[in-house]
C-alpha positions in Angstrom: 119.5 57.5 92.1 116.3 55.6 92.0 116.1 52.3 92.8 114.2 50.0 90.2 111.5 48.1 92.2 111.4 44.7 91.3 108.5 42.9 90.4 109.6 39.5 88.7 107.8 36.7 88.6 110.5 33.7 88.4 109.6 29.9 88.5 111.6 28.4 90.6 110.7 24.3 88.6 111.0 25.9 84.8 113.1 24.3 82.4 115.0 27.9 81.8 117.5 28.7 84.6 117.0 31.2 87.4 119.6 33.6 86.1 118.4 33.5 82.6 115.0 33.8 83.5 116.1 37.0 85.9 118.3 38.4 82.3 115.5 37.9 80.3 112.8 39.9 82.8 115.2 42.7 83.4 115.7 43.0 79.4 111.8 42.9 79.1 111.3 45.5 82.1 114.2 47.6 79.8 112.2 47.2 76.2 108.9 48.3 78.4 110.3 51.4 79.6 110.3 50.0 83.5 113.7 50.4 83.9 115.2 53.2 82.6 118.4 54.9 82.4 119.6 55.8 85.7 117.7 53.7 87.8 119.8 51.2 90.1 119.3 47.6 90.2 119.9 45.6 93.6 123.1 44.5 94.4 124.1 41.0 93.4 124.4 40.0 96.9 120.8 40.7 97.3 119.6 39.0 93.7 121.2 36.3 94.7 119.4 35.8 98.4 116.1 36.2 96.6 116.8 33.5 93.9 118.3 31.5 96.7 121.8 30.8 95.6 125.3 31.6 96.5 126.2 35.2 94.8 129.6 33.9 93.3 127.0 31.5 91.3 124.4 34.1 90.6 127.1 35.9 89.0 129.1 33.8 86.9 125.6 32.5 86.1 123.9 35.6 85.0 127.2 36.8 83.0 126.5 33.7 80.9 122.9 34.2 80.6 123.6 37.7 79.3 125.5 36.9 76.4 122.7 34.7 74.9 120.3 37.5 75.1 
């Protein structure tokens, strides 16, 4: 499977939290045909070493950020 490359552009001092700033780009990359079916998203281990916080956060955190999409 084909790994989607990731090309997000997240501020790090916006009002709107890291994960639901990282839900909201991977919906947008989704709606613009950048991610498609198939394609493999890094693991959350990984997500959560780029955004700079523990994964157990990035996770509950993101879970919560996808509902309100």
């Amino acid at each position: 499977m084909k790994t989607w490359a990731i090309a997000l552009k997240l501020e790090r001092h916006s009002h709107v939290p890291l994960p639901m700033q990282l839900a909201r780009a991977v919906a947008r990359e989704v709606r613009e045909g950048r991610l498609r079916p198939g394609q493999v998203l890094p693991s959350s281990r990984r997500l959560a070493s780029m955004l700079g916080v523990h994964r157990n956060t990035f996770r509950q955190r993101l879970a919560r950020a996808e509902q309100h999409l």
